[in-house]
TIFI-516714 format. One record per residue: x, y, z of N, C-alpha, C, O in turn; residue in one letter. Coordinates in steps of 0.05 Angstrom, whole numbers, plus 5000, padded with zeros to 4 digits. Layout:
N
XYZXYZXYZXYZA
...
! end
This chain:
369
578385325013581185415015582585424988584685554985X
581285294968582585314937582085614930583585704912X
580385784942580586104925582586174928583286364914X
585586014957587186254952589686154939590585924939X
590986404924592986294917595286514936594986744945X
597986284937599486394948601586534936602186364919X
603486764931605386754922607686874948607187004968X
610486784937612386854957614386994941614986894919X
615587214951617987294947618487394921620787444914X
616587434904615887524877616687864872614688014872X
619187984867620088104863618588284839618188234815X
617688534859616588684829617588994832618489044854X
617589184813619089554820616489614817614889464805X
615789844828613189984826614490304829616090404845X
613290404808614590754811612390894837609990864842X
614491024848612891164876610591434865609291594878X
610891424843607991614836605291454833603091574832X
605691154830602991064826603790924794605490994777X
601490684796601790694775598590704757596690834766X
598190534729594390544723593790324735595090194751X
591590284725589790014730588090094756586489914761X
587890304773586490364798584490674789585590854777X
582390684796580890984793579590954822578790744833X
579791274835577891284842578191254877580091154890X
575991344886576691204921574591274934574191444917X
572691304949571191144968572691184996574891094992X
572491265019573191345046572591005071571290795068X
573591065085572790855108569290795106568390575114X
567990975098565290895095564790955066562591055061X
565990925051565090945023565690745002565590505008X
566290814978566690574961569290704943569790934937X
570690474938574290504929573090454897570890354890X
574990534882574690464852576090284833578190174840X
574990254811575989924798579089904802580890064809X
579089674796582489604794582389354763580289304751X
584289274759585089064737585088894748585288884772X
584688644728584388314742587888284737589288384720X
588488104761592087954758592487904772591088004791X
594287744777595487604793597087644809598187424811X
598387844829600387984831600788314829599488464814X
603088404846603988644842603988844813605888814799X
602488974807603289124774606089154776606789124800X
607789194761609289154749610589434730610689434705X
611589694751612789904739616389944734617789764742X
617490164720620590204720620090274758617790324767X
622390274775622790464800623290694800624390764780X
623090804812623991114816624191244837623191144857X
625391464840626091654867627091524884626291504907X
629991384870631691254894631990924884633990784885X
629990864877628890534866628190374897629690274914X
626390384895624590254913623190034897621590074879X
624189784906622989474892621089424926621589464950X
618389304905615589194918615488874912614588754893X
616588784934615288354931612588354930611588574931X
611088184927608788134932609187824948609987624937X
608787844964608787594994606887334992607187094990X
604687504993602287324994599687464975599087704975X
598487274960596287414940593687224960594087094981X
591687274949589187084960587887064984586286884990X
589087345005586987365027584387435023582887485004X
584187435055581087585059580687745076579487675096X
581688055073581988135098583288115109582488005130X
586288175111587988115126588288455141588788665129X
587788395174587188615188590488715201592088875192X
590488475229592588515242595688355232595688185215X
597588445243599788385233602788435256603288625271X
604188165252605588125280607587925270606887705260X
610187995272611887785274612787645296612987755318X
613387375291613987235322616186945308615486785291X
618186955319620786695308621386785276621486605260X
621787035269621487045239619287045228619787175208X
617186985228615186845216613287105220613387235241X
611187195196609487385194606887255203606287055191X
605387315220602987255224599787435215600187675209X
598087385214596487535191593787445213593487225223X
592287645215589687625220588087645206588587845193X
585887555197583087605166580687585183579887385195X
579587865180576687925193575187775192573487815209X
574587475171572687335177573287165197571986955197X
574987195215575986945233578886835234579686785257X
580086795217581986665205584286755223584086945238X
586086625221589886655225591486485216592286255222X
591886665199594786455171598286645184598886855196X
599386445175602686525178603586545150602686415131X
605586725151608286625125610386465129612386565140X
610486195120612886075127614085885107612885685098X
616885975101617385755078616585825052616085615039X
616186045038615086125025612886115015612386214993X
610485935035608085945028606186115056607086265074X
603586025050601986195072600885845089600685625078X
600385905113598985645129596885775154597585965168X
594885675156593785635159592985595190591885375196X
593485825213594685735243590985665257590685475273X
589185815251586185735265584985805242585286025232X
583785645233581285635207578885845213577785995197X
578385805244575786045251575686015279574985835294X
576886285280576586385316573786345324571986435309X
572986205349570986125357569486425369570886595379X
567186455368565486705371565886995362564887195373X
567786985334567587145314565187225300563687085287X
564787535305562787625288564387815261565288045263X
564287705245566487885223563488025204562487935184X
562788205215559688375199561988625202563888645217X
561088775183561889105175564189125176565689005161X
564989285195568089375199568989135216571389075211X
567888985234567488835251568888505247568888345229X
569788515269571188135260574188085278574488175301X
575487985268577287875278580088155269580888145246X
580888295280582488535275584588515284586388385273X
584888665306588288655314591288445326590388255339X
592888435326593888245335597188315341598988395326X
597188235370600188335381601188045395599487915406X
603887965393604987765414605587855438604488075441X
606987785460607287875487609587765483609687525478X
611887925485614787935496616287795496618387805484X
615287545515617487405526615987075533617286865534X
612187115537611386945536610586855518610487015500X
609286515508607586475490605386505493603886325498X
604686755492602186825480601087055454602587175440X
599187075454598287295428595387435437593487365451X
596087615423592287735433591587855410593187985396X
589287825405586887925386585488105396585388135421X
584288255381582088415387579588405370579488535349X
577388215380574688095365572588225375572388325397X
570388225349567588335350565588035358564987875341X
564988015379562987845376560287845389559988075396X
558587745394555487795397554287765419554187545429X
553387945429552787895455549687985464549088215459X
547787845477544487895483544088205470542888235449X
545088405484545188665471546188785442545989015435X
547388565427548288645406551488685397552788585416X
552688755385554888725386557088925404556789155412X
559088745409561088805427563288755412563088645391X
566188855424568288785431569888725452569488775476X
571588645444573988365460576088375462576888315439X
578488435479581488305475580387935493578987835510X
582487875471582387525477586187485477587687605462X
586987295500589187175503588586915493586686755494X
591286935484592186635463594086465462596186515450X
593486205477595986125489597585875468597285625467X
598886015457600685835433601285575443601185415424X
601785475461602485215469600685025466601084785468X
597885175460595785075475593685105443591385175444X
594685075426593685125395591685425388590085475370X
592685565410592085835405588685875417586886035412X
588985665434585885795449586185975471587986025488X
583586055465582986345473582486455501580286355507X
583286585520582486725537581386945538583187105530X
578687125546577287295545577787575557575787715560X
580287695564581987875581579888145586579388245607X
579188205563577288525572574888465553575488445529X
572288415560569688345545567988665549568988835564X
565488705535564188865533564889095520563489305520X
566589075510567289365504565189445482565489275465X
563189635472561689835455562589675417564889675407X
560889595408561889505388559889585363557989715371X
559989545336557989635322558489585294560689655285X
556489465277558189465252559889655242561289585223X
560089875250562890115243563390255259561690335275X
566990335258567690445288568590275305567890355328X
570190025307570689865316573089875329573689655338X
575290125335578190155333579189885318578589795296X
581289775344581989505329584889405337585789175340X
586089645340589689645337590589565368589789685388X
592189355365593189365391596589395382597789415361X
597389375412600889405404601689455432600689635446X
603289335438604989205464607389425463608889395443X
607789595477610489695488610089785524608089825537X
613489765530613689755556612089635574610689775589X
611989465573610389175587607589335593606389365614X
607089385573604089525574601989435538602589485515X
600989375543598189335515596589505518595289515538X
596389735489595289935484593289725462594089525450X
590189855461587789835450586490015439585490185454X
586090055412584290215398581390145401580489925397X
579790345408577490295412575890505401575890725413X
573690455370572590665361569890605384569390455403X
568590895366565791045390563390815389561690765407X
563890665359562190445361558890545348556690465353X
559490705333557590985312555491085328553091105324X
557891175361555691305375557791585392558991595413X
557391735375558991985374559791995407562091965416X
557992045419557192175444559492035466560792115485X
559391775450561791575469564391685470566091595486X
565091895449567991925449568692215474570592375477X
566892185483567092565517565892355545565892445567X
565092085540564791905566567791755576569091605561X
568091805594571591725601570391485613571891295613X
567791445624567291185641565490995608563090945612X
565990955595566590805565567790795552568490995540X
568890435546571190485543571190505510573290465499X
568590575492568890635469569590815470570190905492X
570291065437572091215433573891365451573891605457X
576091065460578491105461580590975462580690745453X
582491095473584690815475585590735491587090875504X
584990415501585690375532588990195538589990035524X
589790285560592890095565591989955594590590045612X
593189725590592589465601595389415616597389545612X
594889205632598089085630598288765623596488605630X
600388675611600588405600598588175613598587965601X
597188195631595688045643592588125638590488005644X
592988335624589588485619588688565644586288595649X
590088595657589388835686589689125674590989195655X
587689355697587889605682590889705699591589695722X
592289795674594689915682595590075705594990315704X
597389995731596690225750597790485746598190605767X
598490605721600190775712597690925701598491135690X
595090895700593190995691591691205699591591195724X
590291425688589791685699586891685713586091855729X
585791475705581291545717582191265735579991215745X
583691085744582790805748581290655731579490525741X
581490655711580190515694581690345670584090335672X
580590215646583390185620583690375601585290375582X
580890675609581990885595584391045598584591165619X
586691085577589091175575588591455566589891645575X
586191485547585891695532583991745518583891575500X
581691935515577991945501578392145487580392295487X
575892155471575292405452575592325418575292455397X
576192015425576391925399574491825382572691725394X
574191815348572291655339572591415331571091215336X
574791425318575991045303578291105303578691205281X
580991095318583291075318583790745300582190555301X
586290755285587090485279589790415269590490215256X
591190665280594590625280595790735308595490935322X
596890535309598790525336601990525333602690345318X
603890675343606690725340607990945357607291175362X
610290765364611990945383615091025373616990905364X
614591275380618391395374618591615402616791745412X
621191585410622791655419620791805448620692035456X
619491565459617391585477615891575479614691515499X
614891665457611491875440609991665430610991525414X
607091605438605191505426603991575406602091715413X
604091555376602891575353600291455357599991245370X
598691565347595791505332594891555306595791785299X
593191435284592291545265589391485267588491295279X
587891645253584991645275582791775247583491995239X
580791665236578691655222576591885231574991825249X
576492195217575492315218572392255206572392065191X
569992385209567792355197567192365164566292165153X
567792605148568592685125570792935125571293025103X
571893035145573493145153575093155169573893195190X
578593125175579493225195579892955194577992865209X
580992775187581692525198585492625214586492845207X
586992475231587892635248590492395250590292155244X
592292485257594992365264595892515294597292715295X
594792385316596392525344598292395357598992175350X
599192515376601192485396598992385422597392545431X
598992145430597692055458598192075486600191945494X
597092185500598892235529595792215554593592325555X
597592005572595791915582592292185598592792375612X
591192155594589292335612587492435596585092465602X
588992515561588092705559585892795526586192625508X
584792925522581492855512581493015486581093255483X
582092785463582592935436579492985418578992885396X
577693135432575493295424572993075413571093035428X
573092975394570092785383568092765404568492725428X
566792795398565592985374564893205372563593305353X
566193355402565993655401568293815386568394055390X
569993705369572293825356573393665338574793475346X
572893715305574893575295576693805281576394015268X
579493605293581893765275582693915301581993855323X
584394155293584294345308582594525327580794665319X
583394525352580694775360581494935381583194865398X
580195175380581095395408580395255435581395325456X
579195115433578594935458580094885474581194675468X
580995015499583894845519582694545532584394395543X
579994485531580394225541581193965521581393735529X
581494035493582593915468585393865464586694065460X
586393685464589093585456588593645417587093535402X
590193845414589193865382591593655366593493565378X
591293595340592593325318595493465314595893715311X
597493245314600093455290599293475271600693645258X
597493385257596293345231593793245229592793085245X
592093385201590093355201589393405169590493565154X
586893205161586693135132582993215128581093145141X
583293365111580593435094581293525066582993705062X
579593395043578593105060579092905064581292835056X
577392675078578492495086580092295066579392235044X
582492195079584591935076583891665081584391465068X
582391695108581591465123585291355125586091195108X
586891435142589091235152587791045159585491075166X
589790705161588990565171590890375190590490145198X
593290555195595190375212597990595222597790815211X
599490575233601990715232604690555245604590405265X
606490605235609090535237610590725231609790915217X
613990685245616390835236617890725223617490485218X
619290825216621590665190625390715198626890905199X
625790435201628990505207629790315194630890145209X
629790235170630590025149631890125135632290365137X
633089945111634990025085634490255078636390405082X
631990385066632190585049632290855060630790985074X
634990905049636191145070634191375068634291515088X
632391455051630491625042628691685062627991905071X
628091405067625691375084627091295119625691165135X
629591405125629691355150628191485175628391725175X
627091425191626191625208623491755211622791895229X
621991675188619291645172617291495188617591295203X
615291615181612191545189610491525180609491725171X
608991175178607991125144605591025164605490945187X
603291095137601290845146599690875114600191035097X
597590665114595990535099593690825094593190965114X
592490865071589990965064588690775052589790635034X
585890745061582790735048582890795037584490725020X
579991125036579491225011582791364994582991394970X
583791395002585791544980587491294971588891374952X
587791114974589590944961592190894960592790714944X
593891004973595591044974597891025002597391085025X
600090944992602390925027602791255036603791375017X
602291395055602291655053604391665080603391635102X
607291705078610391815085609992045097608992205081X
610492165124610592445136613392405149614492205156X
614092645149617292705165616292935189614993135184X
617092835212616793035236619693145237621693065226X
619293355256621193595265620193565289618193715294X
620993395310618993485335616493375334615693145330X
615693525337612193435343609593645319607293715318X
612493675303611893815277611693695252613293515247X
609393765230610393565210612393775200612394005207X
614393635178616393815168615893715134617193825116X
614193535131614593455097612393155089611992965105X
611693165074609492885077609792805047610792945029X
608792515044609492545014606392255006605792085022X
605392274985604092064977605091914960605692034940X
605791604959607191404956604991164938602891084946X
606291114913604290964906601790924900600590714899X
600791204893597991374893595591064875596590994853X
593990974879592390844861593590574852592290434837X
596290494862596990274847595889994851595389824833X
595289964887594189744901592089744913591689554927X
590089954912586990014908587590074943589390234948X
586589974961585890004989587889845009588389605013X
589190125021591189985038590690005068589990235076X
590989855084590889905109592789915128593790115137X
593389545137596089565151598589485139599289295126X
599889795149602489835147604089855174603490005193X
607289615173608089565188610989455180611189395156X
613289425196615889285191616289045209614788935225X
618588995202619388705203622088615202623788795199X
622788375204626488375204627288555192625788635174X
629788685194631388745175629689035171629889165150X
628189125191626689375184625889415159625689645151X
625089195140622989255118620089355129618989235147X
618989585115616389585104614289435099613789495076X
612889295106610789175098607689325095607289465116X
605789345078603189345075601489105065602388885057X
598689175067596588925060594589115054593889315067X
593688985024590989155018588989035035589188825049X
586189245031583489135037582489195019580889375019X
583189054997580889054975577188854982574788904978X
577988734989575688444997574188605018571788545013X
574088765037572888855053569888955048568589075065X
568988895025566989045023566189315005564189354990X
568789535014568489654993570189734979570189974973X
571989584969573189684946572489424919570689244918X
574889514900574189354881576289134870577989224855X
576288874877578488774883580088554856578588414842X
582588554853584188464827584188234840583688184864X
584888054814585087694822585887654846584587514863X
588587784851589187714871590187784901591887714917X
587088044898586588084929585587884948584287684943X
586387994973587888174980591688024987592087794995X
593288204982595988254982597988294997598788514990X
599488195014601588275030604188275020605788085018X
604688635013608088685005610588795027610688855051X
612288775006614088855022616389015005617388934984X
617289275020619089504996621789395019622089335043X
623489414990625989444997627989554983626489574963X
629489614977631889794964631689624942631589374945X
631689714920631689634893634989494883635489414860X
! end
């Protein structure tokens, strides 16, 4: 536990073009490029409005999922782990989720609270006679956060893991990649590549279209989840092309692996957006915080490109997109808010493939300069 160091509340400006010290990038299956050794946030003038970057916490490992509950930031790390922010340090809530397999993409990932009860749910890779699987597990805070097993078997694989969960309207939505078996994402009776809704009890939703906890197929690795103004957001990991930002609606079958991106296909729900080449998104959120710039906004984390990448809809249109911070914090994933509608991100430098500064990996936070 001495590798990590913590820092809190460490006020730093970062100009929104990026700054040096980062080359280079590497995709969800590739490799990210060097960064500088330090301690902390680099350290730029602000610009385009002045947007100031804290740096929260230095010295993870992987920090996947991300969830506030009493104030307090909670943090999931793929090798098992769940640390909090509290008091201006980081602690330490389960040292190692019991039947964690944290191999590849694989481990201890998503993480949502439930409403009104104490509990929490994860979404874990762990091992099963056949090989690997995934898991939603219930977590009963009263009870030092042990685990209940709510939906087991799900298609798992060292890559392709979805991951994202996220609780709205007394319903729990689940990202579920193909599990690097294409074919899974056109089987509606598996529940790999797609995304399933549950209800707070981990029963299949009766609001659901097959009877099943599929909500929606055709997917390969979704791993941003977000709602506005009814609408289910997704951001979703194309192959080397076509990685995809959609609109989710229950039934219906966004092509993988018979379509990436766009297609004449009417049985295809086609993307509002679509990236070649690939970004690798790795999370999504909206933005209704301080910075008047960014009101209304739809952010998430890049992999290979490096960068916070900002889109403005019109509808179910994009109307304007912007890349944020191009290279400054090597590999970003989840992006998400919090009191006071701040911004938050966390690199994945430690994951494997990128190349990580003293003190990856990182959890910041932008706020009005």
């Amino acid at each position: 536990m001495d590798r990590r160091r913590y820092l809190a509340a460490l006020g730093a400006a970062a100009a929104l073009g990026g700054c040096a010290g980062r080359s280079g990038g590497g995709d969800g299956d590739g490799t990210a490029g060097a960064g500088e050794d330090g301690d902390g946030a680099t350290s730029t003038d602000a610009a385009d409005g002045g947007v100031a970057v804290e740096t929260l916490a230095t010295g993870l490992e992987v920090p996947w999922g991300a969830a506030f509950r009493d104030g307090m930031l909670y943090l999931t790390e793929r090798p098992g782990r769940i640390v909090r922010l509290a008091d201006g340090s980081v602690e330490t809530v389960v040292e190692s989720v019991e039947g964690v397999e944290g191999v590849g993409e694989g481990g201890l990932l998503g993480l949502a609270f439930h409403p009104a009860e104490p509990y929490a749910y994860t979404h874990q890779t762990y091992e099963t006679s056949d090989g690997l699987a995934n898991r939603l597990v219930r977590h009963d805070l009263t009870d030092g956060w042990a685990g209940e097993p709510l939906l087991t078997g799900i298609p798992g694989a060292h890559i392709h893991d979805g991951g994202r969960l996220l609780v709205h309207d007394d319903a729990l939505y689940v990202t579920c990649g193909d599990a690097a078996e294409a074919a899974n994402g056109q089987g509606r009776d598996v529940l790999a590549g797609s995304v399933l809704r549950l209800t707070l009890d981990g029963d299949v939703h009766p609001d659901n279209p097959f009877d099943s906890p599929v909500y929606s197929y055709g997917h390969r690795n979704p791993q941003g989840l977000a709602v506005r103004d009814g609408r289910l957001y997704s951001t979703e990991h194309g192959p080397h092309v076509a990685d995809e930002i959609n609109v989710l609606r229950a039934g219906e079958n966004y092509g993988w692996p018979e379509a990436k991106g766009p297609s004449d296909d009417d049985r295809f729900t086609d993307p509002l957006a679509h990236y070649s080449p690939t970004i690798a998104p790795g999370s999504a959120a909206f933005y209704d915080g301080p910075i008047e710039a960014w009101q209304g906004d739809f952010f998430f984390g890049t992999l290979k490109a490096e960068h916070l990448h900002r889109v403005r809809f019109d509808g179910e249109s994009v109307a304007d997109e912007e890349r944020l911070f191009e290279g400054a914090y090597g590999r970003l994933r989840t992006v998400f808010t919090g009191p006071n509608g701040h911004l938050h991100a966390v690199t994945s430098n430690r994951d494997g493939r990128g190349s990580p500064v003293g003190a990856d990996d990182r959890v910041f936070r932008f706020t009005p300069e």
